[in-house]
NUNU-331110 format. One record per residue: residue in one letter; x, y negated, z of N, C-alpha, C in turn. Coordinates in steps of 0.1 Angstrom, whole numbers, plus 2048, in hexadecimal, padded with zeros to 3 digits. Atoms other than C-alpha are relative to their C-alpha. Example, Ala and Ser with C-alpha at 12.3 -4.5 7.8 and 13.67 -1.06 7.14 Angstrom:
<recs>
A80980C80087B82D84E8097F4800
S7F780B80088980B8477F87F5808
</recs>
This chain:
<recs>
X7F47FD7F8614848C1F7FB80780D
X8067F57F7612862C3B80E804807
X7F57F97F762C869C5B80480C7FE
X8007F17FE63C888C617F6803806
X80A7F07F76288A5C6E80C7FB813
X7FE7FD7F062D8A7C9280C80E805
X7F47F57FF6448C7C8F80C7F8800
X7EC8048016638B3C868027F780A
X7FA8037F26628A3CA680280980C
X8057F97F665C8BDCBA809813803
X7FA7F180166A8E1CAD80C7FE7FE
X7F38048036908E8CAF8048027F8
X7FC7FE80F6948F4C908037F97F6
X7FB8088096948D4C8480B7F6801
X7EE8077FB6B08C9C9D8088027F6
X7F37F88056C48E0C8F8007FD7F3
X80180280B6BD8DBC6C8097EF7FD
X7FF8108026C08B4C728118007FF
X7F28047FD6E58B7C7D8077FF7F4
X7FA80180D6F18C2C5B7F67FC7F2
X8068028106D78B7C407FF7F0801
X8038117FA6D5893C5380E7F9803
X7F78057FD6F0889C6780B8047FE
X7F77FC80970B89AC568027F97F1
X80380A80C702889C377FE7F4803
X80280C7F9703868C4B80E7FC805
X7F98097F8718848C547FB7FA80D
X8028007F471983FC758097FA807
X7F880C7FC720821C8780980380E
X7F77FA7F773D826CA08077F7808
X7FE80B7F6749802CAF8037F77FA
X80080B8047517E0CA780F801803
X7EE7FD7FF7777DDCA28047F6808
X7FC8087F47787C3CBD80280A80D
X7FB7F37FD77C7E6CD180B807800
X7F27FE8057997EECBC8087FA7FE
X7FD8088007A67D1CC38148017FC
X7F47FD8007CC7E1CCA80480C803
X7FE7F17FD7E0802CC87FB80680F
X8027F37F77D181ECDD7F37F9806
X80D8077FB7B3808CDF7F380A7F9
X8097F0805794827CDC7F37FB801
X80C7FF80077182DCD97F880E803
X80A7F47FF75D84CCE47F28007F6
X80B7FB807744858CCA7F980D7FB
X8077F180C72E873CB37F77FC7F8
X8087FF80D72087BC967FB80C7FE
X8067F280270C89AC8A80980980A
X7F97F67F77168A9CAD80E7FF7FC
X7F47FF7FE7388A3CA88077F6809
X7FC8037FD74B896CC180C7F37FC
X7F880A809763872CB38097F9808
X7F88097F677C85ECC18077F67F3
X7FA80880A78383CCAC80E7FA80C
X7F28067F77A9831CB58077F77F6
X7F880580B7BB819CA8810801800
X7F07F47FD7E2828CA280A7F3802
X7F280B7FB802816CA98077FA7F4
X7F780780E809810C827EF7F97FC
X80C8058007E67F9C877F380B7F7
X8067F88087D2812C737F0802806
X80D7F47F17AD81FC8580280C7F3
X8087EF8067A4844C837F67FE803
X80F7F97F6785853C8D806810804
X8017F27FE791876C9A7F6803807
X8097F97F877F890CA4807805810
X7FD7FB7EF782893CCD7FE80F802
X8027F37F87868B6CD180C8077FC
X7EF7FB7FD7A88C4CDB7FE8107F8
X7FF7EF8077B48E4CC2803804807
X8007F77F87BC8F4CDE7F5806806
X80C7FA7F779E8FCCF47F57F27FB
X80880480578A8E0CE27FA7FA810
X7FF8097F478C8C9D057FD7F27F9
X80580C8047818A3CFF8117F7802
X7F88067FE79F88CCF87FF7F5807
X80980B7F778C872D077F1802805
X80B7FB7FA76E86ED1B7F67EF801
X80680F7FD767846D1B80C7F57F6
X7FD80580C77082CD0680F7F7808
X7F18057FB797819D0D8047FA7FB
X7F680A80C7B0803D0380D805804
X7EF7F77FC7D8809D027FF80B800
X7FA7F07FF7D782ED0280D8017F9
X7F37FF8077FC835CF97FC8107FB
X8067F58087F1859CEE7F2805804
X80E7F87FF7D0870CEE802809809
X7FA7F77FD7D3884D087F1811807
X80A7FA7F97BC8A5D0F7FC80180C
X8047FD7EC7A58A7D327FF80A802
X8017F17FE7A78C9D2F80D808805
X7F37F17FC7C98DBD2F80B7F07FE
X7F480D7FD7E08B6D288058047F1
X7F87FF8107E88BECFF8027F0802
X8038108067F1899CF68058007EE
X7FC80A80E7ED88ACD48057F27FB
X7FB80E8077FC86DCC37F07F67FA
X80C8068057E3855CB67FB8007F2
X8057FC8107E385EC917FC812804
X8017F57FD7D987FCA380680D7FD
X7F37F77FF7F7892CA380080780A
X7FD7F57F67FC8AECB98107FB807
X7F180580081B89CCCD80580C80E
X7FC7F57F281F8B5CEF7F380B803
X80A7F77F880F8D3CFC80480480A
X7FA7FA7F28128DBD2080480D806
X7FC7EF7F88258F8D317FD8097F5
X8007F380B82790ED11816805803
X7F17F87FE848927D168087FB7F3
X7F4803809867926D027FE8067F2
X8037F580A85E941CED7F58037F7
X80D803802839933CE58037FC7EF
X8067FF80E831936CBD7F67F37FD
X80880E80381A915CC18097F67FC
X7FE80A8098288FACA97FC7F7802
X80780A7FA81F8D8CB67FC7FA7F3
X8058088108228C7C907FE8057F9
X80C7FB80780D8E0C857F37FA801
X80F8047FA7F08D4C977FE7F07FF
X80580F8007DB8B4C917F5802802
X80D8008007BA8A9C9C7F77FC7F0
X80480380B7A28A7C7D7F87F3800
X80380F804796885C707F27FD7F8
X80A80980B776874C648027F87FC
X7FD80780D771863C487FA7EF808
X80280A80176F83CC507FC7F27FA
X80480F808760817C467FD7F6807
X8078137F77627F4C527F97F87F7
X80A80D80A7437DBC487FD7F480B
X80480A7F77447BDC548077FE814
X7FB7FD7F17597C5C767FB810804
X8077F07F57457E6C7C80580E7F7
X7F67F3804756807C797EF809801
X80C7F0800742825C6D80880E7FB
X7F67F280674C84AC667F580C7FE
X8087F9803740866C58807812800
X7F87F17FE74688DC5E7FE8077F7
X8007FB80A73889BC3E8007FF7F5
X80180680C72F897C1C7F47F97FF
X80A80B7FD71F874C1A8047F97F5
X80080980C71B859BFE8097F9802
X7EF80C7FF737841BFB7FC7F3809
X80680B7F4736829C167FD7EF7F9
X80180B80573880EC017F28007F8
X8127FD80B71581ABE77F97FF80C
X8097FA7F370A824C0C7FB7F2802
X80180D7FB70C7FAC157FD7F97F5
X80080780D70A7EDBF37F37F27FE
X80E80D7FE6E67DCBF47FE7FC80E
X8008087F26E87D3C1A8087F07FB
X7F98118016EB7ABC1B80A7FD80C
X7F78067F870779DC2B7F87F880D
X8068047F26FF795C508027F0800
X80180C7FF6F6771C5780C7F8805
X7F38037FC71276AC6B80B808805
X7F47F9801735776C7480380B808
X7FD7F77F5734795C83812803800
X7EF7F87FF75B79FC808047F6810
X7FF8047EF75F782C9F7FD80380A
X8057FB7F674878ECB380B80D80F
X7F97F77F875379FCD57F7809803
X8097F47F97467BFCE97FA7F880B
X8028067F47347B0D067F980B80B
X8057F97F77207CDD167FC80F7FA
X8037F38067127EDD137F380480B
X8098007FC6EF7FBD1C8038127FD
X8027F18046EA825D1A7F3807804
X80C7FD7FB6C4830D198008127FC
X8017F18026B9858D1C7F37FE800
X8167FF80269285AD0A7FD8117FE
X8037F67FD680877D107FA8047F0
X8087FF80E676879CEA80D8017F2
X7F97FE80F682883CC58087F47FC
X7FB80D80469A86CCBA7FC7F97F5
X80880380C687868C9A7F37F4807
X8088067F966C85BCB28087F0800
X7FB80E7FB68483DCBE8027F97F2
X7FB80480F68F837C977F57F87FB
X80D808805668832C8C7FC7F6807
X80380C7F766281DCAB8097F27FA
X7F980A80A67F805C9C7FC7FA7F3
X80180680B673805C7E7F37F87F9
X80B8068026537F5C818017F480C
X8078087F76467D3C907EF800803
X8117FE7FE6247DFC907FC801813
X8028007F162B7E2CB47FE7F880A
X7F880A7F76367C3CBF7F17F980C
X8098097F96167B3CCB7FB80980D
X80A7F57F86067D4CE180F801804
X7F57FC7F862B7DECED80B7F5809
X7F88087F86417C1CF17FB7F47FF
X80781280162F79ECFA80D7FA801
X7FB80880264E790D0180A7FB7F8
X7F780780F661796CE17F57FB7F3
X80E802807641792CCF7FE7EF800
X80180F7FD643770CDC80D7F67F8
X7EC80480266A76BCD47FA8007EB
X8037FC81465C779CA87F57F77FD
X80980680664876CC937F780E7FB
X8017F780963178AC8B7F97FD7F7
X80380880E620779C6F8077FE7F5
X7F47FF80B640772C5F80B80D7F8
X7F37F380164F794C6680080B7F4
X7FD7F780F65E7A5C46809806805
X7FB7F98006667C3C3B80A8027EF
X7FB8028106837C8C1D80880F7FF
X7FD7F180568F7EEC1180E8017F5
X7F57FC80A6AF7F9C0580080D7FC
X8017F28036BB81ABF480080580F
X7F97F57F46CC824C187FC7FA80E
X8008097F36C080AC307F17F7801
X80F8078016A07F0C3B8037F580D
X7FC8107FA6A17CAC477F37FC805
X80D8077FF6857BFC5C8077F280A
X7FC8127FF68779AC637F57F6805
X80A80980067477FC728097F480A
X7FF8087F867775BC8280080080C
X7FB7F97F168775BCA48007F1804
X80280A7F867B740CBD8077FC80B
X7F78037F8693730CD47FE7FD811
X8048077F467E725CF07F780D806
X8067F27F966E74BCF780F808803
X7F17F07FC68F760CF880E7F7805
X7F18007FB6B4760D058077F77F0
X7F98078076BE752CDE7FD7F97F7
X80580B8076C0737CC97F38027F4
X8077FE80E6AA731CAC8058017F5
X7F77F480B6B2744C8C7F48057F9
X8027F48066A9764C8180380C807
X7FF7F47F96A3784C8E80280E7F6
X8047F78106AC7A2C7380780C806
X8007F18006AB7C9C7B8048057F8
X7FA7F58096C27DCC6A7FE80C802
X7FF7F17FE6BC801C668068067F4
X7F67FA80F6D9814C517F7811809
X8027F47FD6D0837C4D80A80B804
X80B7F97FA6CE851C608017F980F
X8008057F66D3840C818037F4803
X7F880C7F66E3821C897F77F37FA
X8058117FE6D57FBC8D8067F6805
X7F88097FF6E17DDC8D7F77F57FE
X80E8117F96CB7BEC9F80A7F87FE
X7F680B8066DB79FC8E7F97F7804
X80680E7FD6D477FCA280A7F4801
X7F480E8036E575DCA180580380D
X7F67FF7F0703763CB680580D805
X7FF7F07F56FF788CBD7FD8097F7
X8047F980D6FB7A5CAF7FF80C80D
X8017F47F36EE7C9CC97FD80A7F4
X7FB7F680C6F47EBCB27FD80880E
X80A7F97FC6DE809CBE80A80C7F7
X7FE7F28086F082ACBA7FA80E807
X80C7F77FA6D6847CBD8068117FF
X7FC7F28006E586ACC77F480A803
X8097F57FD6CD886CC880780C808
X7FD7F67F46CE89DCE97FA80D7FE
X8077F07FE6B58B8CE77F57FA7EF
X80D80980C6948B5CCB7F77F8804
X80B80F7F867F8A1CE68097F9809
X7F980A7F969A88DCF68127FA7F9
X7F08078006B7875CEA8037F3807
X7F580B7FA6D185CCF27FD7F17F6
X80080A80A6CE839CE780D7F7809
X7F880C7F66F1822CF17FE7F37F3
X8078118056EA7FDCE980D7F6807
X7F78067F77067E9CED8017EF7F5
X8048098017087C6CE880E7F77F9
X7F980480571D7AECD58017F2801
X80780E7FE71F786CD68107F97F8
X7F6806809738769CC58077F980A
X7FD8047F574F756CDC7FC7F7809
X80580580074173FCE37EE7FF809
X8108027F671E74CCF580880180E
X7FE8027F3722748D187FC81180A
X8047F27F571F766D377F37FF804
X80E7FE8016FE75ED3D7FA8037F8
X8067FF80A6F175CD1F80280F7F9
X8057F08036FC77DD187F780A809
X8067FA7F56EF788D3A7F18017FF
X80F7FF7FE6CD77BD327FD8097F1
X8007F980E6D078BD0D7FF80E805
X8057F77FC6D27ABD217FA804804
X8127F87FC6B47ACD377F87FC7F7
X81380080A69A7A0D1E80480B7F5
X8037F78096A97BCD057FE80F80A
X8027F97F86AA7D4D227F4802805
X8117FA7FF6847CED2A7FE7FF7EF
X8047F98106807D4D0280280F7FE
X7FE7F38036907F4D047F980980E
X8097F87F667E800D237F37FE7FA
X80C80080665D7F5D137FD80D7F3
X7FE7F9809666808CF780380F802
X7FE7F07F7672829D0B7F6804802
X80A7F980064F82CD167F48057F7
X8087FC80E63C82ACF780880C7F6
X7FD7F3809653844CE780380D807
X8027F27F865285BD007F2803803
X8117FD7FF62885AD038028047F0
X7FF7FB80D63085ECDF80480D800
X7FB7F580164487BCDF7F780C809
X8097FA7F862B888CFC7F48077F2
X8087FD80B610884CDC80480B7F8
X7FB7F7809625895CC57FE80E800
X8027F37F66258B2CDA7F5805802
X80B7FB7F96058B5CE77F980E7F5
X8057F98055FA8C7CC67F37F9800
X80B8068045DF8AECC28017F77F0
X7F780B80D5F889ECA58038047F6
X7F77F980A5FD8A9C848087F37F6
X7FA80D802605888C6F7F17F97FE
X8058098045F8868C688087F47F9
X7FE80A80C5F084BC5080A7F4806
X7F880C7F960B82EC507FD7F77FF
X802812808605807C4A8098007F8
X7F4803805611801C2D8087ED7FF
X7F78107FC61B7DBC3580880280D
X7F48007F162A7E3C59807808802
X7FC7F0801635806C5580B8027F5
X7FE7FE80D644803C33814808807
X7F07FB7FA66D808C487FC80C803
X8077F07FB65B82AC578058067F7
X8067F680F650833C3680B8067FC
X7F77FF80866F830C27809808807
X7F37F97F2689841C477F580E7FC
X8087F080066C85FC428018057F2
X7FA7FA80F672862C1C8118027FE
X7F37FE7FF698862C2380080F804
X8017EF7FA69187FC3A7FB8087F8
X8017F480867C895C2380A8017F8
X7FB7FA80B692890C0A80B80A805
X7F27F97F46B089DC247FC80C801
X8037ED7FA69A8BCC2F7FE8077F3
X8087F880D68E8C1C0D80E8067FA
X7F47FB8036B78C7C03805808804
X7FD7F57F96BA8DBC1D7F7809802
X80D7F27FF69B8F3C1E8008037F3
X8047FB8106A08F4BF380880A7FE
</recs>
């Protein structure tokens, strides 16, 4: 088993390629319906560069539209809300209805040929698992085959509330951040204090068609949560889902340029944990993901240097890599046949 080459982090050709052979053919996790709690209650998102807005409508329903006004293609929103009684553009003031209806257009003449219920915003395709909404903008596997062999989460995510939100900018391939997730080969040289919190001895790796579960024994008296289980969900092509007793923090990874993306990390918990306890759940994962920022940006430094073409993987620690890099060829390989 053998990484990519160093090109597909590096050259944009493979940005561009990625958008439609990758994330176009991809589900993609979009918020916890504790969010969507009540009409005109919203979410700011994207998918393969597309712009999303999940809403849930006044006849209880969610969408996912797409945020971008038919008119001048202005953002119907800009931040995530609750109550909105309609959508309204920040651009010129179009408003929509919440099933994304075109309901007013501003200052058009008497004599104006624009049709309001002509116009609708266009809609992705939608799926709730477990409380979590995902959507998809092109042609993708059925969301249900997509989830099929994922095990049912330990405990009850649908209760869970939103409790925070984190928003990191890494100077590196978002592929880069992906592989870093997908290994604990790290844990001991990068993070001593979750390294402390795992068991790496114990720590397993398990492989689905679309997805990969790494797991280990979670110590109560090193970290912010109880004792349990610690298990890493990675659905393909982007999203994760850290499943711990109590909590659950879901990692959605947008790609900015081909050496720098977005990672927002937002956090979840049951009613029951306390304001501290989420408080302290956020600085120890907060120095995780700063630890982690700088090893994948000296990474991404490597990548670059032109010192890197690929290399060999473990196949015991690596094996989730392996598998997110054989998803990928096959993806480019559909798209460059």
């Amino acid at each position: 088993m053998r990484a990519l080459p160093a090109s597909y982090y590096v050259e944009p050709r493979w940005a561009e390629a990625e958008r439609a052979c990758v994330f176009a053919r991809g589900w993609h996790f979009i918020a916890h319906l504790s969010q969507l709690a009540g009409p005109g209650d919203h979410v700011v998102a994207e998918a393969a560069g597309v712009p999303l807005l999940a809403v849930r409508g006044h006849d209880d329903a969610i969408r996912v539209l797409h945020n971008v006004c038919r008119h001048r293609a202005g953002p119907l929103a800009t931040q995530d809300g609750r109550a909105a009684r309609l959508l309204r553009c920040r651009y010129h003031g179009w408003s929509y209805g919440l099933d994304g209806r075109l309901v007013a257009a501003t200052d058009l003449p008497p004599d104006c040929d624009i049709d309001p219920s002509r116009i609708c915003l266009p809609e992705a395709r939608n799926h709730v698992w477990h409380g979590l909404l995902f959507a998809a903008t092109g042609a993708v596997p059925d969301a249900a085959a997509w989830l099929a062999d994922v095990a049912s989460p330990p405990d009850d995510l649908v209760g869970l509330r939103h409790v925070a939100r984190d928003v990191y900018e890494l100077d590196c391939n978002w592929k880069v951040y992906v592989d870093n997730y997908l290994e604990g080969y790290h844990l001991p040289h990068v993070h001593p204090a979750l390294n402390r919190l795992l068991d790496y001895r114990r720590y397993a790796t398990a492989l689905g068609r679309w997805h990969s579960v790494q797991s280990s024994p979670l110590d109560a008296v090193a970290g912010p949560y109880r004792a349990g289980e610690a298990r890493y969900v990675f659905l393909y092509p982007c999203t994760m889902l850290n499943l711990l007793p109590d909590r659950l923090q879901t990692n959605r990874i947008v790609p900015l340029a081909p050496q720098r993306c977005r990672v927002i990390f937002d956090y979840y918990a049951a009613a029951e944990v306390a304001d501290d306890a989420v408080a302290a759940d956020r600085r120890f994962s907060d120095g995780v993901q700063r630890e982690d920022q700088e090893i994948c940006e000296a990474v991404q430094r490597g990548l670059a240097s032109g010192s890197y073409h690929d290399g060999p993987l473990n196949p015991q620690r690596e094996a989730a890599l392996a598998h997110f890099h054989a998803l990928l060829r096959d993806d480019y390989a559909k798209a460059t046949g």
